[in-house]
C-alpha positions in Angstrom: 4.3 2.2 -16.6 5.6 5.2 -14.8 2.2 5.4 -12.8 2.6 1.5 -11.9 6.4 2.4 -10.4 5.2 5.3 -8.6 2.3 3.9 -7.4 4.6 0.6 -6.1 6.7 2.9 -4.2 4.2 4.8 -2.6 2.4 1.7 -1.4 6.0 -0.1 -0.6 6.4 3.2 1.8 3.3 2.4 3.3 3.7 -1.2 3.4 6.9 -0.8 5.8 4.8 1.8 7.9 1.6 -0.4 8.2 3.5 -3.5 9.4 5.8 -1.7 12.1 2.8 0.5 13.6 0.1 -3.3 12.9 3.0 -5.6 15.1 3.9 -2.3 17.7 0.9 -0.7 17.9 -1.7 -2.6 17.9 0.0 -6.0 19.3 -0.4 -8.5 16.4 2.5 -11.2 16.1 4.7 -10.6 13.1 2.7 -13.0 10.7 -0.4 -11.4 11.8 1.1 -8.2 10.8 2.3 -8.9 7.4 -0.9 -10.9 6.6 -2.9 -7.6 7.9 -0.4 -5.4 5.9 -0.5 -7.1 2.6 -4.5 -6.6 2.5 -3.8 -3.0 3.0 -1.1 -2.8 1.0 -3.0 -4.5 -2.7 -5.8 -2.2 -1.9 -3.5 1.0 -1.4 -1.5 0.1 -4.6 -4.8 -0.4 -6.7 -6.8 2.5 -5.3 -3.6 4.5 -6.5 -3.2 3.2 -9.6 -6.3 3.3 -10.9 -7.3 6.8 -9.4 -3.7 8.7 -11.3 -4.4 6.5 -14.3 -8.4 8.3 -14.0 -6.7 11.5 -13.9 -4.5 11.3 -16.1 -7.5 10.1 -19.2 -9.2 13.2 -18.2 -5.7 15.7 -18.9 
């Protein structure tokens, strides 16, 4: 559980990033942005997860 919640935050983090620099950045509207972001932010949470959870059957 404690990779799930760390994962989450680290994602969350990124979530917030993505969607200010998507909407500043690189000019989508705010829906655009959080639509964009969301992708992003499933496949950053699941890359993490399953990556430490790898890591962590090999220790």
């Amino acid at each position: 559980m404690i990779d799930a919640t760390e994962a989450l935050t680290n994602a969350a983090i990124g979530l917030v990033v993505s969607w200010c620099l998507t909407w500043a950045w690189l000019g989508f509207n705010p829906i655009q942005s959080a639509g964009i972001t969301a992708v992003f932010f499933l496949a950053s949470f699941t890359r993490a997860w399953i990556i430490r959870a790898w890591f962590r059957g090999r220790g």
